[in-house]
Structures are given as C-alpha cells and as structure tokens.
BABA-57234 format. One line per 3 residues: their letters; for each residue x, y, z of C-alpha. Coordinates in nm, 4 decimals, padded with zeros to 6 digits. Layout:
N
A = X/Y/Z | ...
END
This chain:
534
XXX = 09.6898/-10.2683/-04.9375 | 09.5725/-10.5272/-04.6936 | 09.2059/-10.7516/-04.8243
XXX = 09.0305/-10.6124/-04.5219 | 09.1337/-10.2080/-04.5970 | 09.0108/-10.2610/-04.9753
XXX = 08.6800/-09.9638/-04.9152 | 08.4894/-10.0737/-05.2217 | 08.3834/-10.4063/-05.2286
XXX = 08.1820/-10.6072/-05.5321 | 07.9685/-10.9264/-05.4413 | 07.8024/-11.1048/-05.7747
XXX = 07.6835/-11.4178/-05.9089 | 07.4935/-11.5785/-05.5866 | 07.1601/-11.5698/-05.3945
XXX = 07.1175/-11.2569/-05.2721 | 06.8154/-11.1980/-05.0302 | 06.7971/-10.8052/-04.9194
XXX = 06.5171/-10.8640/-04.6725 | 06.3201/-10.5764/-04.8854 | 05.9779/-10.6271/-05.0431
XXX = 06.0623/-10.6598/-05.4236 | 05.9217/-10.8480/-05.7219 | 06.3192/-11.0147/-05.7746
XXX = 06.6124/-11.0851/-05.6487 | 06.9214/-10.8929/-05.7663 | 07.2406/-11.0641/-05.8384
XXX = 07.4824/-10.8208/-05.7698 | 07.5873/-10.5323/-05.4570 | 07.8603/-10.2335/-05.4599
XXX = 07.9675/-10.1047/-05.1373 | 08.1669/-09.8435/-05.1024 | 08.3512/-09.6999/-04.7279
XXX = 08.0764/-09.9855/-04.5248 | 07.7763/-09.8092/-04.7119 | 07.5754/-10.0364/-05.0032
XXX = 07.5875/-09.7897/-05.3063 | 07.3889/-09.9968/-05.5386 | 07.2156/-10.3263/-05.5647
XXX = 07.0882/-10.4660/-05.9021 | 07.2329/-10.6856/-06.1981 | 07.5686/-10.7479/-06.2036
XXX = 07.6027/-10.4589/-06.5113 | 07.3740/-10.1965/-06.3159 | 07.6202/-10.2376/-06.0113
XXX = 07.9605/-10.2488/-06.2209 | 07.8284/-09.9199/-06.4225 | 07.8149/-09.7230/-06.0602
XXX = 08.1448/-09.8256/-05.9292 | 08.3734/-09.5683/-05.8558 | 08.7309/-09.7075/-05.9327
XXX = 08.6988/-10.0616/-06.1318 | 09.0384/-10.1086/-06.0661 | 09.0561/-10.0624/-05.6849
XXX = 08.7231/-10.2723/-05.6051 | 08.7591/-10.6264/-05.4877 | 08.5033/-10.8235/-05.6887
XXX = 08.3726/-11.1470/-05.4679 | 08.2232/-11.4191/-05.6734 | 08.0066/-11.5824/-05.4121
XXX = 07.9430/-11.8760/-05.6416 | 07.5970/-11.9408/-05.5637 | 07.6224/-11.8946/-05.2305
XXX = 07.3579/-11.6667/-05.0676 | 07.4501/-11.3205/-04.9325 | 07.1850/-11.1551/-04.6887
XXX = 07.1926/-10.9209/-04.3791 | 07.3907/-10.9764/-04.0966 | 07.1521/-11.0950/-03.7707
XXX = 07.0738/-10.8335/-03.5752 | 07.0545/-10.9651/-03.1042 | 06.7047/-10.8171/-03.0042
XXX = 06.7740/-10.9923/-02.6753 | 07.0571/-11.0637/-02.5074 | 07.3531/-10.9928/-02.2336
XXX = 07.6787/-10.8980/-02.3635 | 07.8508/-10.8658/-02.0640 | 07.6569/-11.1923/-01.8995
XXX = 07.7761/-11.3711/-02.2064 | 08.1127/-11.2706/-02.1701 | 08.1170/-11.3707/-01.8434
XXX = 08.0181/-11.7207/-01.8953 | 08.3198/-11.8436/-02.0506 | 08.5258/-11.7534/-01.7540
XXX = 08.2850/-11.9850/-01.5616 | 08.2317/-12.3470/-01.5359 | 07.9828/-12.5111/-01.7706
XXX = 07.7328/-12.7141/-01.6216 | 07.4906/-12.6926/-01.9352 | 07.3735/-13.0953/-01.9350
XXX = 07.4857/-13.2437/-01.6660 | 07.2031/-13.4995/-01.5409 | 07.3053/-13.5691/-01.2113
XXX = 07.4650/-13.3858/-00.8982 | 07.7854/-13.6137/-00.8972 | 07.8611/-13.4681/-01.2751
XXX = 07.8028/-13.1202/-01.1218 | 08.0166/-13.1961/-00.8395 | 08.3162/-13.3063/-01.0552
XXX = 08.3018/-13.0427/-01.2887 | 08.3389/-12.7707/-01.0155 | 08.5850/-12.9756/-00.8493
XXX = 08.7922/-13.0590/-01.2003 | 08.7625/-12.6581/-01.3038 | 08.9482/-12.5635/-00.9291
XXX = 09.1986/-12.8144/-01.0312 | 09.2300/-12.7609/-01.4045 | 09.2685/-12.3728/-01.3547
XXX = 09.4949/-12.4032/-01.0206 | 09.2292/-12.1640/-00.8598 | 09.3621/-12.0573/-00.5139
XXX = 09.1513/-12.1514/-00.1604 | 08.9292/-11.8402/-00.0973 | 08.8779/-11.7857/-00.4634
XXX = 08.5133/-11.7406/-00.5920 | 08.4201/-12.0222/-00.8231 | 08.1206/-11.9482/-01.0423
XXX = 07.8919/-12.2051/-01.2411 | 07.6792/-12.1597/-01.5164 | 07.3906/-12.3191/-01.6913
XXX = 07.2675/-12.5848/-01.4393 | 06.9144/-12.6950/-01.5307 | 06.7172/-12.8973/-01.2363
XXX = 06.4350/-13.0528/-01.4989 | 06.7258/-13.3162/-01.6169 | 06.8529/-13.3701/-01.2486
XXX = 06.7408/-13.6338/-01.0182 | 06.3575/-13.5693/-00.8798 | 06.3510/-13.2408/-01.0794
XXX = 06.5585/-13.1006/-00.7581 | 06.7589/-12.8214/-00.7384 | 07.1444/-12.9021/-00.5721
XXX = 07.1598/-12.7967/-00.2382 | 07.4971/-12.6365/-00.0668 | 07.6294/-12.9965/00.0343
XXX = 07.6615/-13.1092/-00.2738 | 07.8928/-12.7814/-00.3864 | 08.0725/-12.7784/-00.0077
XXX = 08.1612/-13.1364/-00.0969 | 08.3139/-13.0103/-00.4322 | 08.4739/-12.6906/-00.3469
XXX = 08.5529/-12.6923/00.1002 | 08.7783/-12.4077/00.0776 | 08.5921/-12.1966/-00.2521
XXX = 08.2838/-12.0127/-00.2029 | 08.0810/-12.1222/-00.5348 | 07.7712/-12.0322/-00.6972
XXX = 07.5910/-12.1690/-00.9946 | 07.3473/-12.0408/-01.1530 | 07.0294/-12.1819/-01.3471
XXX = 07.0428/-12.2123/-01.6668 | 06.7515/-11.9502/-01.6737 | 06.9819/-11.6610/-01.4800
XXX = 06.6911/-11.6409/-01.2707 | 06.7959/-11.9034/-00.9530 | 07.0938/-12.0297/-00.8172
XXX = 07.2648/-12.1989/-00.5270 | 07.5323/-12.0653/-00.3265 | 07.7287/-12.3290/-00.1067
XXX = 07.8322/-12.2559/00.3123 | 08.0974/-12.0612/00.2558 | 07.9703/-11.8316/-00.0623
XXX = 07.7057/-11.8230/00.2227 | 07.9124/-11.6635/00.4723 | 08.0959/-11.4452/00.2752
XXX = 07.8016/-11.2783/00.1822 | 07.6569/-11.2581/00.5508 | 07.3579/-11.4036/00.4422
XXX = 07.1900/-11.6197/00.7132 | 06.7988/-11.7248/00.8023 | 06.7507/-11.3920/00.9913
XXX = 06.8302/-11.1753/00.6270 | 06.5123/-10.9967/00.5111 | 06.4265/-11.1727/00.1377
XXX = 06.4133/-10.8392/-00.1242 | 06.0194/-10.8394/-00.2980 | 05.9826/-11.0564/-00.5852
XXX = 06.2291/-11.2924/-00.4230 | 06.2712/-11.6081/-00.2634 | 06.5327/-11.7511/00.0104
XXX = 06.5017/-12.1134/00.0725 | 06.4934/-12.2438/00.4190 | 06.4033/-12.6186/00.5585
XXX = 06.4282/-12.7020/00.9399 | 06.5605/-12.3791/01.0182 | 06.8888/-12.3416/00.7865
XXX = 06.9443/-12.1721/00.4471 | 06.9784/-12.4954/00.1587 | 07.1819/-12.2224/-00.0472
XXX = 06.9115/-12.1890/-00.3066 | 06.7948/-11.8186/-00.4178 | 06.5339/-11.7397/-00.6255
XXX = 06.4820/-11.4083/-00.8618 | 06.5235/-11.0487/-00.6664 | 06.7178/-11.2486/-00.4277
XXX = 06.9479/-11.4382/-00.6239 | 07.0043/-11.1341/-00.8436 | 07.0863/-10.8962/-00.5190
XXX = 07.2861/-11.1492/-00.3608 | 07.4571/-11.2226/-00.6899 | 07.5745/-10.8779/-00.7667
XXX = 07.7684/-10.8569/-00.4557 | 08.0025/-11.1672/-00.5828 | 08.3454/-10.9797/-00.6809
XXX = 08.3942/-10.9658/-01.0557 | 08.6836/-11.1167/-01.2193 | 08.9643/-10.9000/-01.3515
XXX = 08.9494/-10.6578/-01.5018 | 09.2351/-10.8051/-01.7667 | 09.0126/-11.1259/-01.8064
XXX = 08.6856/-10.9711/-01.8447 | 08.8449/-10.7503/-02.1675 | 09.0012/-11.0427/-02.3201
XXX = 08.6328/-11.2147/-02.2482 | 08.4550/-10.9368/-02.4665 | 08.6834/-11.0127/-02.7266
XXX = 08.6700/-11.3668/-02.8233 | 08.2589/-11.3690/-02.7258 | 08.2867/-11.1290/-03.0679
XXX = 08.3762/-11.3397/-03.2573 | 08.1589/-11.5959/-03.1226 | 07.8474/-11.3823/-03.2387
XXX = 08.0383/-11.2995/-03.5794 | 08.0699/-11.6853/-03.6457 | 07.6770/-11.6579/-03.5717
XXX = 07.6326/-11.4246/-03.8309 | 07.5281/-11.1491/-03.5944 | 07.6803/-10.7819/-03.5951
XXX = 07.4547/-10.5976/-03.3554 | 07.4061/-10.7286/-02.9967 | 07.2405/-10.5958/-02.6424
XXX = 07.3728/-10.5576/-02.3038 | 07.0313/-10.6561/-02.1969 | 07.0348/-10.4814/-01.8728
XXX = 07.2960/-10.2526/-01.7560 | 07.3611/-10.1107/-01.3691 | 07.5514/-09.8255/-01.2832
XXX = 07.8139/-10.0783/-01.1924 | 07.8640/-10.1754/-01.5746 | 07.9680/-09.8401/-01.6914
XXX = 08.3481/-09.8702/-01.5749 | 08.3650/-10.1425/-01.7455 | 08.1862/-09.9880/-02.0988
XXX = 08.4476/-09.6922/-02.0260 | 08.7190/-09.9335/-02.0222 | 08.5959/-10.1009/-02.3688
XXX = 08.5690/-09.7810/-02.5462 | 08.8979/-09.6228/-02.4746 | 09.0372/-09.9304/-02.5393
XXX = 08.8487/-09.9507/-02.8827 | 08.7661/-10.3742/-02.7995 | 08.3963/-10.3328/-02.9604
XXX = 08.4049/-10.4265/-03.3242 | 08.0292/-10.5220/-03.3122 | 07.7653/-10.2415/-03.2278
XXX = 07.5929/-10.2848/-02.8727 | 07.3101/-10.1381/-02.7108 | 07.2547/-10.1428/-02.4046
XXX = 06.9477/-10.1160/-02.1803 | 06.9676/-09.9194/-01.8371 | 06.8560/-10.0985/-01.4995
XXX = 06.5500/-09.8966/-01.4354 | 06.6491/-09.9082/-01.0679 | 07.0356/-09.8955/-01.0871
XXX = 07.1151/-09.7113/-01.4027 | 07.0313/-09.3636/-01.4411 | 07.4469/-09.2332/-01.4357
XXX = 07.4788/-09.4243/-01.7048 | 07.3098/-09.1669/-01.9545 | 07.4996/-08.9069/-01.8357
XXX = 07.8400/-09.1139/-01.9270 | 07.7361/-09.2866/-02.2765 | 07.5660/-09.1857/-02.6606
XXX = 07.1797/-09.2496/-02.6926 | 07.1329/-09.1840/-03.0252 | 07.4682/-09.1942/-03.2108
XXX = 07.7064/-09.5266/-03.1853 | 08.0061/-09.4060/-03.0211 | 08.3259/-09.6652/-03.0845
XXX = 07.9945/-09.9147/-03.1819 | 07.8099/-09.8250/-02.8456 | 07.5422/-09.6395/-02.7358
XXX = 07.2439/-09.6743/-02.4944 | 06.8907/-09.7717/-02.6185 | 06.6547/-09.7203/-02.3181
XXX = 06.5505/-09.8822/-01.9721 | 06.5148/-10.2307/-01.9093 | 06.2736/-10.3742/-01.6337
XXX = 06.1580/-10.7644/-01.4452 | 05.8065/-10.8381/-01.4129 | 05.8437/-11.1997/-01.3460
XXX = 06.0827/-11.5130/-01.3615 | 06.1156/-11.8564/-01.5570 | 05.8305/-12.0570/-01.7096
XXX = 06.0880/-12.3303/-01.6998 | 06.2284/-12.2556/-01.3481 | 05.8648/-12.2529/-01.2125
XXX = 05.8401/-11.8700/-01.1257 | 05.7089/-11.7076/-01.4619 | 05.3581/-11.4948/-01.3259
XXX = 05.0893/-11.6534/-01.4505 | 04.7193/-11.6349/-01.4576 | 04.6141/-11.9874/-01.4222
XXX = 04.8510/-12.2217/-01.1932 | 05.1269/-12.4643/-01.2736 | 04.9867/-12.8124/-01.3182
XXX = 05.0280/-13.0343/-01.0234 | 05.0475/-12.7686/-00.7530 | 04.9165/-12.8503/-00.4932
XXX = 04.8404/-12.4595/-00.3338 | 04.7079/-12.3082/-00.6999 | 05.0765/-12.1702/-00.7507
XXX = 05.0862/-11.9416/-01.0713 | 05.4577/-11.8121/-00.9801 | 05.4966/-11.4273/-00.9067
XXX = 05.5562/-11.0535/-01.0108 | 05.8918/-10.9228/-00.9236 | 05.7555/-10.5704/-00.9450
XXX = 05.5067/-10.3988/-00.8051 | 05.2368/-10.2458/-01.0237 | 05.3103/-09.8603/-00.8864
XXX = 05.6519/-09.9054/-00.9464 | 05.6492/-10.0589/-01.2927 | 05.3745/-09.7086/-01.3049
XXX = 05.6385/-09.5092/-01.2366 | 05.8960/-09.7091/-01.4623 | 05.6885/-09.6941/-01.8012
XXX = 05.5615/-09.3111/-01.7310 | 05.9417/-09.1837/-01.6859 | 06.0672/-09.3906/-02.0100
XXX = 05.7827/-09.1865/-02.1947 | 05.8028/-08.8565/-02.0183 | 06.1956/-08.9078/-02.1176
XXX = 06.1112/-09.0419/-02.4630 | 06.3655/-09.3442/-02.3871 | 06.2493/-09.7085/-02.4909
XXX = 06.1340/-09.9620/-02.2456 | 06.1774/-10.3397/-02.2394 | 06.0137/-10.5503/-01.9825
XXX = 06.1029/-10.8939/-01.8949 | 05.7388/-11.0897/-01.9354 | 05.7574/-11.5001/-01.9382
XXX = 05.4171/-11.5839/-01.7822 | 05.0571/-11.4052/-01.9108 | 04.9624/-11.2532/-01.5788
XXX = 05.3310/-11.0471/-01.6125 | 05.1951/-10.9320/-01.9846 | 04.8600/-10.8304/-01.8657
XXX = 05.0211/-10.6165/-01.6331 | 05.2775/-10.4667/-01.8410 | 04.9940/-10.3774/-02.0934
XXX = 04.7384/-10.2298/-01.8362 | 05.0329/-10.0177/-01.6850 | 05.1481/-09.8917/-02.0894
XXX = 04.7749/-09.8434/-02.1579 | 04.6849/-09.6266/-01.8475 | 05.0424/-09.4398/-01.9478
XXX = 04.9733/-09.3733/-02.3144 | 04.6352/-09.2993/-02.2005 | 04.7217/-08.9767/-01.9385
XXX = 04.9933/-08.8790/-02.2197 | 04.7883/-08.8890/-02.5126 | 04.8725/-08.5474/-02.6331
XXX = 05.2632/-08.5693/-02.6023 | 05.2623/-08.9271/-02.6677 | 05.6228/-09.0157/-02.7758
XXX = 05.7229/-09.3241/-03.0520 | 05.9127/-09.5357/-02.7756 | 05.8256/-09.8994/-02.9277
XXX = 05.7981/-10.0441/-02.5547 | 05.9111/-10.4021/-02.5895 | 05.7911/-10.7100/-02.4403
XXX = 06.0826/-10.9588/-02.4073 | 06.0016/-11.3264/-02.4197 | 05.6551/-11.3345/-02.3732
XXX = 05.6331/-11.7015/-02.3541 | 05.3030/-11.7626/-02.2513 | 05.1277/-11.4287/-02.3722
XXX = 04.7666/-11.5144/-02.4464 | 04.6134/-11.4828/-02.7471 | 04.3494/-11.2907/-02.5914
XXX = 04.5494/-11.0563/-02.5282 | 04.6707/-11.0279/-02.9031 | 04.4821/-10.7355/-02.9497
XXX = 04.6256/-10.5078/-02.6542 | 04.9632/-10.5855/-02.7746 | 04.8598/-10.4189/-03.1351
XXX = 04.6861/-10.1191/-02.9084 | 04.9434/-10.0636/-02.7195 | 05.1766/-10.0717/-03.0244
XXX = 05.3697/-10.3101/-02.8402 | 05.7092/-10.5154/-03.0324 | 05.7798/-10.9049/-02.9063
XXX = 06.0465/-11.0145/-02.8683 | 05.9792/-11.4013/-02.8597 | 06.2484/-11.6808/-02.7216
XXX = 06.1550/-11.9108/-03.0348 | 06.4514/-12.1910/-02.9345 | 06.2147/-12.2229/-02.5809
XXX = 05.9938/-12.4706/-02.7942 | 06.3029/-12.7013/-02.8945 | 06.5230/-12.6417/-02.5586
XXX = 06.2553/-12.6345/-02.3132 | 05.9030/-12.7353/-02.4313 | 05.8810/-13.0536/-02.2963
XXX = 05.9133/-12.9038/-01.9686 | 05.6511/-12.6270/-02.0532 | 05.4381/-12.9439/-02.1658
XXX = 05.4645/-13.0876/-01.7774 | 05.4097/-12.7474/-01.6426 | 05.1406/-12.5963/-01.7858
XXX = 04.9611/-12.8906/-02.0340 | 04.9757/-12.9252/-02.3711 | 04.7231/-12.6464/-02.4638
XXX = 04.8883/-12.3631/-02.2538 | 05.2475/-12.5132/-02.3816 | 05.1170/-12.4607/-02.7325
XXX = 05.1080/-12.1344/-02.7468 | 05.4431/-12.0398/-02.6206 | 05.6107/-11.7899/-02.8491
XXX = 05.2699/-11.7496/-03.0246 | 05.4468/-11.5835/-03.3329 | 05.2149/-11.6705/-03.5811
XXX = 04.9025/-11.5194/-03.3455 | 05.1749/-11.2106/-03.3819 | 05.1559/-11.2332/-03.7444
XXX = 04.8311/-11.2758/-03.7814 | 04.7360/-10.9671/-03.5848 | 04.9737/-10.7325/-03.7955
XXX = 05.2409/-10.6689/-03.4912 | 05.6288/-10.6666/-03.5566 | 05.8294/-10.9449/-03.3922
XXX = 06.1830/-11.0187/-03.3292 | 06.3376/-11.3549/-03.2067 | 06.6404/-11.3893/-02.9584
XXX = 06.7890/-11.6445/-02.7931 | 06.8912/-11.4493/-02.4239 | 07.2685/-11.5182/-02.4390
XXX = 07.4185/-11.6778/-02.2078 | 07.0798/-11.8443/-02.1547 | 07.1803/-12.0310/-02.5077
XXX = 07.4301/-11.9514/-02.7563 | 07.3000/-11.6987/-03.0077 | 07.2360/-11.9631/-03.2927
XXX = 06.9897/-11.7622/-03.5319 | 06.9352/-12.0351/-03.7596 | 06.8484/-12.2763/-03.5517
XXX = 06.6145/-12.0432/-03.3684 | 06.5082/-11.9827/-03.7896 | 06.4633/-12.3737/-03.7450
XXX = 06.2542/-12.3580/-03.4172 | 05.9937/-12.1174/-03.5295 | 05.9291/-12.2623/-03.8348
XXX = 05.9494/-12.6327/-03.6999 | 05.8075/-12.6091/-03.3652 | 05.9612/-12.9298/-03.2803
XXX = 06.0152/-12.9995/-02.8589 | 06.3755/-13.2623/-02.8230 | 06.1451/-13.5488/-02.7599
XXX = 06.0025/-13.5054/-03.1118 | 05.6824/-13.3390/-03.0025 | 05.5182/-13.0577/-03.2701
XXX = 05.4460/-12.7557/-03.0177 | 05.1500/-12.5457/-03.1953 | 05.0940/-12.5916/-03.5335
XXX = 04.8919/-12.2549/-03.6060 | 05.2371/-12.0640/-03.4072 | 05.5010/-12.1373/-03.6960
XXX = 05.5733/-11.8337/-03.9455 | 05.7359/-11.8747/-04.2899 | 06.1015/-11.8984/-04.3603
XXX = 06.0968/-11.5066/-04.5087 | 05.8988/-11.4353/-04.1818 | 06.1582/-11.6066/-03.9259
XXX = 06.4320/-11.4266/-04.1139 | 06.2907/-11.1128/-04.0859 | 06.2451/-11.1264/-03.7824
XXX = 06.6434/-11.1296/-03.6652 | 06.6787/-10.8916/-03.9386 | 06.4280/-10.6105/-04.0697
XXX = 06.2110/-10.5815/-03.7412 | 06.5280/-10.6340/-03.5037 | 06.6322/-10.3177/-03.6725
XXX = 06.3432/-10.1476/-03.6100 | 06.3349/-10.2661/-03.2758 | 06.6286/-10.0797/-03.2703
XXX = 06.5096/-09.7633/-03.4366 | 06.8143/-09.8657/-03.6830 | 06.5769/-10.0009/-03.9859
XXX = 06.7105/-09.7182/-04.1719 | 07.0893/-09.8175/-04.1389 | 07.0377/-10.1465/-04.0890
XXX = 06.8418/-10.4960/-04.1329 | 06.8109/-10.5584/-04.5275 | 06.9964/-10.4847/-04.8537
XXX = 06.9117/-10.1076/-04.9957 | 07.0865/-09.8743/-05.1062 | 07.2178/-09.6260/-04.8502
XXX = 07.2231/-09.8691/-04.5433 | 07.5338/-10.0417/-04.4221 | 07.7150/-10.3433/-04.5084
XXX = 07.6715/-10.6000/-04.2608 | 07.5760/-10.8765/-04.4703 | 07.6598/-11.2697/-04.3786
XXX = 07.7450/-11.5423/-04.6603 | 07.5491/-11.8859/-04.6032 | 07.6898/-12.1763/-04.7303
XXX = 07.2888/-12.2301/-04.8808 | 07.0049/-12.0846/-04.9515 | 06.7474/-12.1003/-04.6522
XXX = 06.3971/-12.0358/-04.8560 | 06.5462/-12.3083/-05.1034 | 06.6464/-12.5341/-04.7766
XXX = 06.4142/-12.7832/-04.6507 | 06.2539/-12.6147/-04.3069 | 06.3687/-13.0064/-04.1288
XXX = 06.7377/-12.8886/-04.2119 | 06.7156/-12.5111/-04.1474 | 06.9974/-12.5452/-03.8833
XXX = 07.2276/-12.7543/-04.0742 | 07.2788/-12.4418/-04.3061 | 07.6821/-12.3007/-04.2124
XXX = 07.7772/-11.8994/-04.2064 | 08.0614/-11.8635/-04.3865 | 08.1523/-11.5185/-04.3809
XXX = 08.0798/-11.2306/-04.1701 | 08.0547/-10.8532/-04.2638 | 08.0169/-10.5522/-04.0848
XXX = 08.0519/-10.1980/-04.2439 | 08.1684/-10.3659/-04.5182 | 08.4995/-10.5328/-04.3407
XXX = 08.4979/-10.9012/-04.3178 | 08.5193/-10.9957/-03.9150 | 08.4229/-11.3429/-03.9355
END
C-alpha cells in the first residue's frame, strides 16, 4: 500500500490549532477516508480508531498542525496564465522592461507574428511614475504584437502591431468605465479598465496543451502555500471549455469556485455544479467591477487623488441601473454576489444598490452573503451599512506592505490609514476574509498573516495602528470565515469532528511567533481530504 492511499491517518504530539472556540488545545486528530473522526488527547483519539494496525501514526514533533488556507480572492485561470508570460514584477526602468521582453522572444525561440504577453509591470517604480508607451515595446519586440499588463490587471499597454491586430485605432469607440489613451492625435498603446479588459480578451489564448500543464504546476504552487481551496475570480462564457477540459481530464486536485461574469457568464450554470464539488469544482455565484486600482489611479472615490489638478476621484466602471439589475437577479436567483470595490465612492454604491434590493425583497429575502472584494479605502462611516447590509470583506491586507507607500502619495496619510480597515471590521462584529488577488501577488497567507497584524508599508512606515487584528483573528480570517464565505464552514475551515482533512503542518507555531517574524514561519506539509499534496 502506497503512504498516500493509507485512509486512516493519526497526527499526535504537536501544536494543534483547530480554528474552533475551545478552552484547550488538543494534542491529537484521527481521520479516517479525508473526514476528521475525532480530535482530543492522544488516548481519546487512539480509543476511536478503527484498525490500529492499518493507521499511519504522524508524530509531528512539536510542530503545529492547523487548517489548510482557504483563497477568498483570487484568479485561477489568470494565475495560471502568468507563468506562461514574461515577468516584469520590479523592473524600475523601461530599458529592464525592454530586455526582458526582448530576452523571453529569444530565450523561448518565439516565432515573428507570435503574441508575446507581459505581466506585472508597475509604473509607481518607473521613471516619472509613467506608464511605457508602444515605442518602448516596438523597440523590443518589431515583428511580435505584445502586451503587458499592470501589475493591478486593471491597465496595460499594447505596442503598434498588438495595435493593429486588434483593429484598434483613434476612431474606436472607448467601452463605459474605460479609458483609451491618445496624445497629438495617435493611440500611445495604453488602455485603461473596460477597455483594456475588452481589448484584452480578444488576444488568442495559448494552447490548449500549455494552459493544462499551467493549471497543474500553479497547484502545487498554492499547496506549497498551504492553501487547498482557491477561486476563479471571474469566469466568462469563454472559460467553460477550458473547465470542461480540466474535469474530464481530472487535473483539479484543489477545490475551485468560480464566480460567473455577470455580463458574459450565464451558460456557464447550465454546464457546471453550484452546490456540490464536482471533480473539486463547482460554481459559487456572479462576480461584478465597480471601479479600478487605488494604486493605478482609477479606484472611485469620494474625495480626489492628492495633487490633481481637475478634483480627479477615478471612476465607476458600472452604471448604477445596471449593477440594479446585477444584485436584484443574484437574489431573485439566490446565487452569491461579489463586487470588485477599491475606492469608497464604489462601496457606497454597492451598498445603496444591496440596500434598495434587500429592501423591495424583504419578504423572500435569500442568505446570499454579497461580498465586497478589496475594499481598500471603505470608510469607516460606512462601517455600519456594511453590518446592515450583512455584507462579508474581503480585504487585500498585503496592499499595506506592497503598495502603501503609494496609497500614502495618493490619497495622504489619513485616507492611506485606513486601507483594509480590518480592525474597524472587527470592531463592528462583521466577518472578514483576506486574499491576496493572484496573479496580482503570489498567494503568500502568512505574510498577508504578517501584513495585517504588522501594518508595516516597504519603506518602514506603520499604516493604521487601530486597523491591525490579532494573530487568532488574521488566521481566521483565511480559514473559518473564508469558509463561510464559501458557505463551506461546515466542511471546511477549522479542526472538528465531521469536517474534512485539509490541514497544513508549520514548521512553528504562529500565536507563539513573534508578529515581526510572522512570514518567516515555513509550510511544511500540505493536506487535503486527508492525502498529503504538498
């Protein structure tokens, strides 16, 4: 009998934390086919196992044991993606860009007339705070069509050719909730929101061979993360070949949900499982934009950006009847909604629109748990709609580390203090989760554990002292209340009896660990259903 087909498994004699609200610890856990049977002393567990003989008893040595993390935000299929494309995360000026396109053609042997996509590009740690223009990626790739994207997924730059082959010139009509950049009458190749995203989608995929092989090594990226459960954050019609081709092929060994494009995904419920995972998918709702980056300038906000010049506050990608029509379907259908929100004028919408919804429904009202993701720069005035509205957040904690200096220069210290405003969250009773938008960053949980309880910017700066939760808080918050984002907290998200068995082993103990080294802390071992993957 191979390790991994051993059904009844024994883990004793470390630091087990089950995520559950209990007076101790217990030092012991019996699972049996993936399912926890028992958790308790090490003599409680051993007097419920079912075949002493046949169980493989793991001595974790002191070692902690604790739920697997659970993605309340991210894109599968995006992430993928990314490591088919080349990596411009860092690069500080436009000649690095320019040779890292140019060494990827030659490194790879990429044929003229090949699309060449970037990724990751950030324009606050170029030269003037510019974005590149399509000189600088004609000059690396004459005979490609290229185009890179922000580091945000919300902008990019497409060069002349990528230009052409798209047929997009100065006369093209710019969708809402989009912008196409033009100086002394020509295109610079830069694309903002509903236009990048539009033109975007019409760039040819790459194989269908590479794409599968893609999905299975970014699994075990996330398993070396310590995460079993991820999202497909926002899924067309398009997507659901693709998903076919996945399933029949049996590549998933994590669970995904995925979210349906409000606009461009309604097949896709008539293809895949809602409620029941089927070969570790099935489909958790709708997904909808209200706005864009706080970072790349176009997050919707209230007040304006400091040091515009025209009172800029960025700008909704959706209009408010439409996003009406949007929430009032996902409730009429009893399907869960997320909604993109960065900037506080993009909340206040979102929560007006749910309130005037839950209001007209009041007598069918159906347990949806609409989901604001990101909410960055929610106010905390409007703290108290959130809990109203019975709203979850879904906070991108690692924006205060990878990004706060910039939300510092953009918005001033008070406004950049209250990004991620988890503790405001806490405070107010409302369930959180924490994510970190994959491929936006790589889905580190502990060191987005690290960010909200450090609240530390790279240049050293401590981002909102009253906004940092506990340790036990932060690790809830990627496991218990992920769950329930999910509707899964009774499968899934702590250590009890009856749920499954995707744990993680950690190399220390993180409410023993000094908050300061919270990231240094090393999965060792990853479970799910009871099968070690990782």
């Amino acid at each position: 009998m191979k390790k991994n087909d051993i059904s009844e498994l024994i883990f004793y004699n470390g630091n087990i934390l089950t995520m559950e609200e209990q007076k101790q610890n217990p030092s012991a856990v019996y699972i049996k086919d993936g399912i926890i049977q028992t958790v308790g002393t090490k003599e409680e567990v051993m007097a419920t196992v079912t075949s002493p003989n046949g169980a493989e008893v793991i001595n974790l040595d002191g070692r902690t044991l604790m739920p697997s993390f659970i993605d309340s935000h991210g894109h599968f299929t995006g992430y993928a993606n990314s490591i088919l494309q080349v990596p411009l995360e860092e690069a500080t000026t436009l000649e690095e860009i320019s040779s890292r396109i140019s060494n990827y053609i030659q490194s790879n042997h990429i044929q003229p007339g090949t699309w060449v996509i970037g990724k990751g590009y950030d324009q606050n740690i170029l030269p003037g705070k510019c974005h590149p223009s399509k000189e600088v990626l004609d000059a690396a790739a004459p005979n490609h069509p290229v185009v890179i994207q922000h580091n945000s997924s919300h902008m990019g730059v497409l060069n002349s050719l990528a230009l052409s082959k798209l047929n997009l010139t100065v006369e093209a009509s710019c969708p809402q909730g989009g912008k196409i950049e033009i100086k002394d009458g020509e295109l610079t190749g830069y694309l903002e929101e509903a236009a990048f995203t539009s033109y975007l989608q019409k760039v040819p995929m790459p194989s269908i061979e590479d794409l599968m092989n893609s999905y299975v090594k970014i699994q075990d990226r996330y398993a070396a993360f310590g995460i079993t459960t991820v999202q497909e954050g926002m899924m067309p019609d398009a997507l659901g070949k693709l998903y076919q081709k996945l399933l029949e092929q049996k590549l998933l060994k994590l669970d995904v949900v995925g979210y349906a494009d409000c606009e461009r995904g309604q097949t896709l419920f008539q293809q895949f499982s809602e409620h029941e995972y089927d070969r570790h998918f099935r489909l958790g709702g709708y997904k909808t934009f209200l706005d864009g980056s706080p970072q790349g300038r176009t997050a919707w906000m209230r007040k304006p950006y400091v040091g515009s010049n025209d009172n800029y506050c960025g700008y909704p990608t959706i209009t408010k009847e439409k996003l009406y029509k949007q929430v009032f379907r996902a409730y009429e259908e009893g399907r869960q909604i997320l909604a993109h929100c960065n900037g506080d004028a993009a909340a206040e919408l979102y929560l007006n629109v749910l309130k005037e919804v839950q209001s007209e429904k009041k007598d069918t009202i159906k347990d949806i748990r609409p989901v604001m993701i990101h909410a960055q720069l929610l106010g905390k005035d409007q703290i108290p709609m959130v809990k109203e509205c019975d709203v979850i957040l879904s906070f991108f904690a690692a924006h205060v580390y990878h990004w706060g200096d910039v939300h510092i220069e953009n918005f001033g210290m008070e406004r950049a203090s209250g990004i991620s405003p988890a503790g405001s969250a806490k405070k107010a009773g409302i369930c959180y989760t924490f994510h970190q938008d994959a491929p936006v960053i790589e889905p580190n949980m502990l060191e987005t554990i690290w960010c909200a309880t450090n609240r530390i910017t790279k240049r050293g700066i401590l981002l909102g002292e009253d906004e940092k939760v506990s340790v036990l808080d932060a690790l809830k918050a990627v496991t218990i209340h992920a769950a329930r984002q999910y509707f899964e907290e009774k499968e899934k998200g702590s250590i009890k009896a009856g749920k499954r068995a995707d744990f993680i082993l950690l190399d220390q103990n993180p409410l023993e660990t000094p908050i300061e080294d919270l990231r240094k802390i090393h999965v060792l071992e990853t479970y799910k259903d009871g099968v070690k993957i990782y």
